[in-house]
N, C-alpha and C positions, 0 to 999 in steps of 0.2 A: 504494500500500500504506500503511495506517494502522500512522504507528509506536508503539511502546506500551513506558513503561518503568513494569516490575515494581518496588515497594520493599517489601521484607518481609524480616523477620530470619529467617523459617523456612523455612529450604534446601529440604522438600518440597515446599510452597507455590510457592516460586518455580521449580523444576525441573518442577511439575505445569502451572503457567501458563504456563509458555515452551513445553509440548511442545503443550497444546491450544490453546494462542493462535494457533501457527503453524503447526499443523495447518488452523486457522480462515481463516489467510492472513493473520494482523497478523506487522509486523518486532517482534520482542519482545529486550527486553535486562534484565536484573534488576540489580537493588543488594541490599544488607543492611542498609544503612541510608542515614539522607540525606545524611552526607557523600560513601559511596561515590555516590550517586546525583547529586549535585552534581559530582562527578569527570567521574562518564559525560556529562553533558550539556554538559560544557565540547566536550564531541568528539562530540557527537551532537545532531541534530534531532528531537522525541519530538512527538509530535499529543497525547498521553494520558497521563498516568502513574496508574498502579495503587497507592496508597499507603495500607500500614498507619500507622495511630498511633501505639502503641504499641512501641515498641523502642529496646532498649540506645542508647548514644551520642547522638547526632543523630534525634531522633525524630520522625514523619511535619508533626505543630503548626509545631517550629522550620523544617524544611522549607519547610512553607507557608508562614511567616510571611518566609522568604526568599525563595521565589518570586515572593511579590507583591510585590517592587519592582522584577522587572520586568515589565512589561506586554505583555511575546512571551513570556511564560512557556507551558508546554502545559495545558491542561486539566488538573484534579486530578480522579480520582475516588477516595473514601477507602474503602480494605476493612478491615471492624473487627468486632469480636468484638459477642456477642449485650450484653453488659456494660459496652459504651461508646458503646450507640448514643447516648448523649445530648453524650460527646465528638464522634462524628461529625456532630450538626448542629452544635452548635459551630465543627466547620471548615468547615461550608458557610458562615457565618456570616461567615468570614475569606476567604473564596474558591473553595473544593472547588464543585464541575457539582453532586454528585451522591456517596453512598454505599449499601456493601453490606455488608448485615452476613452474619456468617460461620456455617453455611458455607451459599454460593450457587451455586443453577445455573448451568452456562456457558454455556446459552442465555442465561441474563439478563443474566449477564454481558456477552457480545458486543453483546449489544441496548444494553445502556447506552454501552460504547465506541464503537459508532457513534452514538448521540445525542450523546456528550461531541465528538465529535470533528469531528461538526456544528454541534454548539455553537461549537466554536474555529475553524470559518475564518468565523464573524464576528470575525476578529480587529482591529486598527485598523484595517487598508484596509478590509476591508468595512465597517465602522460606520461612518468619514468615507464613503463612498461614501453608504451609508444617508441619514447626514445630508445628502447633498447631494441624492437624490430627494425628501425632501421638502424641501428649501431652495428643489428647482426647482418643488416642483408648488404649495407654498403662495405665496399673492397677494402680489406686492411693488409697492409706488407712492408714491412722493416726493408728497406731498398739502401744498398750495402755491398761493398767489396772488402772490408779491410777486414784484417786478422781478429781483432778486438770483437767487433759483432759478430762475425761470426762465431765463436767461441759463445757469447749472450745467445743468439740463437739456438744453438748445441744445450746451454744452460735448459733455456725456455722449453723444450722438447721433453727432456726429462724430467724437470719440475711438474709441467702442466698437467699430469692426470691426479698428481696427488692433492690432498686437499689441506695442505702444510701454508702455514701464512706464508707471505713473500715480501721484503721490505726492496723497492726500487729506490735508490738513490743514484742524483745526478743532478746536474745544474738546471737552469730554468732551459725550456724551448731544446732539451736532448732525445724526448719521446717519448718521458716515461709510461702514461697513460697509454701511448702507442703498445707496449712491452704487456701492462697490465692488459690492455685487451687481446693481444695478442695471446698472452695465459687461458685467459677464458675460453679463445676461441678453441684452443686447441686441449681444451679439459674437460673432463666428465660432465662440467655442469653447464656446457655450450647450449644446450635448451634449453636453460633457467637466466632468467635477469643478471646482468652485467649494471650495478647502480656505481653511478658516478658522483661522488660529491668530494668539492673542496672546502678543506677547513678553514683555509683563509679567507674565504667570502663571506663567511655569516657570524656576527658578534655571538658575544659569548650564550647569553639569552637565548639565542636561535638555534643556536647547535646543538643544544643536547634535543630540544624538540623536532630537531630536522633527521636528527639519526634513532633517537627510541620512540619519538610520538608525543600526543598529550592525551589526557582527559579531557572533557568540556567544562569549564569551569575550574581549571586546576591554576589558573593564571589569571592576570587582567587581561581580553583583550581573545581568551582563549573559548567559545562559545561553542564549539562543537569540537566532537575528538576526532585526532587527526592521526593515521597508522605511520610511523616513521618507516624509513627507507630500508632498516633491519629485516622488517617486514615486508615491504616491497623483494626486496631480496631474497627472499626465503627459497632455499633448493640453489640458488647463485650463488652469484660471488660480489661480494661490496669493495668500494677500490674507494679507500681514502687518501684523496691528494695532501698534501702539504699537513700533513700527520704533525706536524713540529711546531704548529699555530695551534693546537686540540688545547683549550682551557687546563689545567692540570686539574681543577675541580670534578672533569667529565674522563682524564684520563685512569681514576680508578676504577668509571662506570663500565669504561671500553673492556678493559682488564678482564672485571668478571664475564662480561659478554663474549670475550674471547675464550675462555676458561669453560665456559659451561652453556652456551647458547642459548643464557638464560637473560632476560629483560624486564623491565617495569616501565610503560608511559608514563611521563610526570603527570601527577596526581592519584597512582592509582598504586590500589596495594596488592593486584593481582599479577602472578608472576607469568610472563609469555614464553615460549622457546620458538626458535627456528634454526634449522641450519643452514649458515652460511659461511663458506670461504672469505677471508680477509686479506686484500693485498692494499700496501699503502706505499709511501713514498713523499720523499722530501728533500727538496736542493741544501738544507740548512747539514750541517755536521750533528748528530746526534748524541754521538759521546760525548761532544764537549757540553751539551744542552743537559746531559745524563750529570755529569761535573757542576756545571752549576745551580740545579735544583730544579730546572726549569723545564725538564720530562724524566717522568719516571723509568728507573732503572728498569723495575719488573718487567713496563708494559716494553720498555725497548729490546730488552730481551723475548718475550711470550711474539712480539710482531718479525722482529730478526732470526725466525729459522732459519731462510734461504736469504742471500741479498746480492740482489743484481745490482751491476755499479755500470753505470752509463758514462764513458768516456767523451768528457768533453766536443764538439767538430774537428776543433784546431788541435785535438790530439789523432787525427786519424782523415787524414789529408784526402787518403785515397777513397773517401767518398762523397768527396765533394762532387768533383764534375759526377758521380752517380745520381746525387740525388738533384742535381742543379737539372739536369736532361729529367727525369721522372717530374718533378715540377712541372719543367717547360713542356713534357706532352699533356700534361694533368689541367696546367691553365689554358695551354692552345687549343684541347678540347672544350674545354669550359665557353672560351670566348674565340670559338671559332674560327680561329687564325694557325694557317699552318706554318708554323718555326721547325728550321731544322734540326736547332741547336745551339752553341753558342762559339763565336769565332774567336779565335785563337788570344786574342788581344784580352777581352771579355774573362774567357778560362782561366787564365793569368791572373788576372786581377781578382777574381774569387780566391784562387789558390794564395795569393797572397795576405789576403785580408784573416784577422784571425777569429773571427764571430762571437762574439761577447753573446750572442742571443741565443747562440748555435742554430741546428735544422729549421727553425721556426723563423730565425730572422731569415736564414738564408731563400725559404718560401714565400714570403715576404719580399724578398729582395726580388726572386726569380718573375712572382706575381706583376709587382708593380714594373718589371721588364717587357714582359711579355703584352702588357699592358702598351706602353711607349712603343715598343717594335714594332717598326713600318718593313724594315726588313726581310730575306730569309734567314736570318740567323742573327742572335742579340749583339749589339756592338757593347764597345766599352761606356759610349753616350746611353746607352739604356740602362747599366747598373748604378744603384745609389748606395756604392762601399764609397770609405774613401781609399787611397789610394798606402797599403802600407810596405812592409819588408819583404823579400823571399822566404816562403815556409822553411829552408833550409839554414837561413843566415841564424847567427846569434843575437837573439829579442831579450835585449832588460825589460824586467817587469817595469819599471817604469816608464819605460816607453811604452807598452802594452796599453797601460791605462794613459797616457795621453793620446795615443790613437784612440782608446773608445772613451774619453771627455770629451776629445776635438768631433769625433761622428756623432754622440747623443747632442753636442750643440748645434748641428747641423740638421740633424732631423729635428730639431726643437723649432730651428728659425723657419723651416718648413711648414712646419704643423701651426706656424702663428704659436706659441708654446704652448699646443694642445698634447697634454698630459699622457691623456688617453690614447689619441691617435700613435704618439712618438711612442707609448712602450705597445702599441702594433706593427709599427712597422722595424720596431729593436728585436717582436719578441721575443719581450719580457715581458710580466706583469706587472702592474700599478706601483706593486710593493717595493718590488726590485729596483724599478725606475727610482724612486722616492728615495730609496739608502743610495746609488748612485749618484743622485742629484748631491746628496747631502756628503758622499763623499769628493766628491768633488768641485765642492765650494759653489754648486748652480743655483742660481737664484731663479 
């Protein structure tokens, strides 16, 4: 049964809805306004809510504007007078499925609550699901000649049927999630969910709700229960990026979860299991994080069974032009341009540059070439490296970082010193950008 909570300040409205609603067969509950309707769903589960704009107190906007933080919220559909329909795309704007302005058929009506209501069990589980059918069906391949990966691939083969954690360490933009999925695909639980989450994207608040769940009610702001990604995962494999940002508050949580595939959503005293495989991974040094207090020994031990170490680009020369050419046929199909390749001038100057971003800027570099290229094959005028040493000569590290301060100020004066854009085309992330900047004096 689809349940439907009414919000309207007018008693007939809501007394006419409750009786054909549930004549219809929806479980129907009404409020007066959004606080009282904030009340009821502290003690109720809704698929739908029905909500006017307009009304005394707490009104349908402030509602919405609360509902969306959180993300198990139900479906909004907004009922409004002929006078504000242009309030009501407004709330579509903020969130709302879908509105009706007044007064409307209850056929239509019905017709739309079941759309909204199919709309909402794409809730999180099914959209990480989502992403994980196409995570499985699109092409993945570690593209590679040197010694070093090959041996990680050798690793990867062996490791991957068993169901032993795996900790991938490497610098930012070297592939690791490339590696973790690669594991998956090639492990027992390849028809079970592949969930992605990074720990550096969501404050501390967020993260433990985003990996075990909540209750309804167990928080401010928390109004329906939400199943974490532990769950989503169940029978898969969970792949936590940048493991080395994990709160230490939630790394004892992780511990037992690892330990025993046992869980509790916040708020609830009821103990869950599922099994899933755990592969993480982190650019940061762990031991030394393990030394100074700020991750636990335990859990770095119980996650470091196996540990793949991803070698830097500019240690491992000999795949450069490999994946420069894989790139170049990857975007020339994309944007319809056929490139042969890259001319000799061009190769040179990749080979020389030494990628602070590694594979990721290098993709980046190749894109925005392939892009420029009026050509059949990229000139030196098409790549935006700058220009450094032979991979062979003897490079002081200090020279090292005045090449990539002199290139981050370049792609800064580029981007107009758009933040964002410059650690996409470095890739690098935000973060990484930001201790760069600050190690090198950027304003």
């Amino acid at each position: 049964m689809i349940s439907v909570l009414v919000v309207d300040d007018e008693e007939p409205i809501r007394r006419l809805l409750r009786k054909e609603l549930t004549r219809k067969g929806f479980g129907v509950e009404t409020a007066s306004d959004g606080q009282e309707a904030l009340g009821i769903m502290t003690e109720r589960v809704f698929d739908v809510i029905l909500l006017d704009i307009m009304m005394p107190g707490m009104d349908g906007m402030a509602l919405m504007k609360k509902l969306h933080l959180d993300p198990a919220s139900p479906v909004i559909v907004v009922l409004t007078g002929k006078a504000t329909v242009e309030t009501a795309v407004d709330a579509m704007k903020h969130g709302a499925y879908d509105y009706l302005t007044k007064p409307y058929k209850l056929d239509e009506l019905v017709i739309v609550i079941n759309r909204a209501y199919e709309y909402g069990k794409l809730s999180i589980k099914s959209q990480l699901l989502q992403q994980e059918l196409v995570r499985k069906e699109s092409p993945f391949e570690i593209v590679s000649r040197s010694r070093q990966m090959k041996e990680i691939l050798a690793l990867i083969r062996k490791i991957a049927p068993t169901d032993s954690a795996v900790l991938i360490l490497g610098e930012s933009g070297t592939g690791k999630e490339l590696v973790a999925n690669t594991v998956w695909h090639h492990s027992r639980r390849a028809g079970y969910p592949f969930i992605a989450l990074n720990c550096a994207t969501l404050s501390e608040n967020l993260i433990e709700s985003e990996i075990f769940g909540h209750e309804k009610g167990s928080f401010t702001n928390a109004y329906q229960t939400k199943h974490g990604i532990v769950e989503v995962a169940d029978k898969g494999t969970l792949f936590l990026d940048e493991i080395a940002e994990m709160p230490l508050s939630l790394q004892a949580k992780l511990l037992r979860f690892l330990d025993s595939g046992e869980f509790r959503r916040i708020g609830s005293n009821r103990t869950l299991e599922v099994d899933v495989r755990v592969l993480a991974a982190t650019n940061k040094d762990l031991t030394e994080l393990v030394r100074s207090g700020a991750f636990r020994e335990d859990l770095f031990y119980r996650l470091n069974v196996i540990t793949v170490s991803l070698p830097p680009l500019r240690e491992r020369r000999d795949d450069v032009a490999e994946l420069a050419s894989y790139f170049i046929g990857k975007y020339g199909r994309k944007l319809s341009k056929n490139i042969r390749g890259l001319d000799p001038g061009a190769l040179e100057k990749l080979l020389q540059y030494h990628w602070p971003g590694n594979v990721r800027e290098l993709e980046n570099v190749i894109e925005r070439a392939v892009i420029l290229c009026e050509a059949p094959e990229i000139g030196v005028g098409d790549l935006s490296v700058p220009v450094g040493r032979a991979a062979g000569e003897s490079k002081e590290h200090a020279s090292l970082e005045a090449m990539e301060r002199e290139y981050i100020l370049k792609v800064l004066r580029e981007t107009n010193g758009n933040q964002s854009r410059t650690s996409q085309i470095l890739g690098i992330d935000r973060k990484t950008l930001y201790h760069k900047l600050r190690k090198y004096g950027i304003n």
